[in-house]
C-alpha positions in Angstrom: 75.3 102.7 116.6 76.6 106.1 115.3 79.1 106.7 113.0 81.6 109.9 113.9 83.8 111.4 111.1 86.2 113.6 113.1 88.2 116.3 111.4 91.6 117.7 113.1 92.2 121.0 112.0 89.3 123.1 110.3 88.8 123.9 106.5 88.5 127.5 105.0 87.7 126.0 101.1 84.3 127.3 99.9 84.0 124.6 97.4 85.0 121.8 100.2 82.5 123.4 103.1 80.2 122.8 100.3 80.8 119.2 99.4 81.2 117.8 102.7 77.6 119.9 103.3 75.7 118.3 100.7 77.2 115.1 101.7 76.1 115.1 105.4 72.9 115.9 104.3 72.6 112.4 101.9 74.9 109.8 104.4 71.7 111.3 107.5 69.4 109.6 105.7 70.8 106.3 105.9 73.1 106.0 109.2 73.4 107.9 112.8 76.0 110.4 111.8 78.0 113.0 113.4 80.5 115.4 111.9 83.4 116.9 113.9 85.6 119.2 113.7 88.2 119.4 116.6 91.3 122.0 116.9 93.7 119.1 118.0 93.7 115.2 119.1 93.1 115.5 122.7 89.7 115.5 123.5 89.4 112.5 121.2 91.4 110.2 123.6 88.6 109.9 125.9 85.9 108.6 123.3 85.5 104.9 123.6 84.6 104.2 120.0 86.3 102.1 117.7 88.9 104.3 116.0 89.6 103.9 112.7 92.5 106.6 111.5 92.6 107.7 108.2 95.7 109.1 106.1 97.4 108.5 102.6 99.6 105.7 103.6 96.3 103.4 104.6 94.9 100.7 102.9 92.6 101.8 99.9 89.3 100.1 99.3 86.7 100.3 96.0 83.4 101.3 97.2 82.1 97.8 97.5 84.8 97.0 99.7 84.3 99.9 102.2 81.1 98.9 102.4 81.4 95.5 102.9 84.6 96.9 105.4 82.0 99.1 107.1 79.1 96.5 107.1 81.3 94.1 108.9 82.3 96.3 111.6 78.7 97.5 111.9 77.7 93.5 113.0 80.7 92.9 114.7 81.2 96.0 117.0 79.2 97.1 120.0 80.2 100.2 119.8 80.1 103.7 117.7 82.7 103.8 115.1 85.1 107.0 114.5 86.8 108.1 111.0 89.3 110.6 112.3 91.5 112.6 109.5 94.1 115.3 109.6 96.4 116.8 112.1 100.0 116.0 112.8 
């Protein structure tokens, strides 16, 4: 299983390149992951992954509960899972 965190629009912040660097490098360790950074929504719509959409409005977890969010969805899913942020 792989985990995809799919970004819609690309970032120009020194300081967040940076961060999201150094934090791709730490989450490899531990999971299949893959970092993407698309220019709109499109070709996403043909992945067959479980989607899981991220924006402000979403339900909030503590870490503990992501994980146990994530962990469950690890077991239960045969398939990759996708975070997708930003865009319209």
């Amino acid at each position: 299983m792989k985990i995809k965190f799919v970004v819609v629009g690309k970032t120009v912040e020194k300081y967040l390149i940076q961060g999201c660097e150094e934090y791709l490098k730490r989450i490899k360790k531990y999971v299949n992951f893959e970092y993407v950074v698309l220019k709109d929504l499109s070709s996403l719509l043909q992945d067959k992954s479980y989607k899981i959409l991220l924006d402000e409005n979403g339900k909030e977890f503590t870490s503990k509960g992501f994980s146990i969010f994530l962990e469950k969805k690890m077991v239960n899913l045969s398939k990759d899972i996708t975070f997708v942020v930003g865009g319209p």
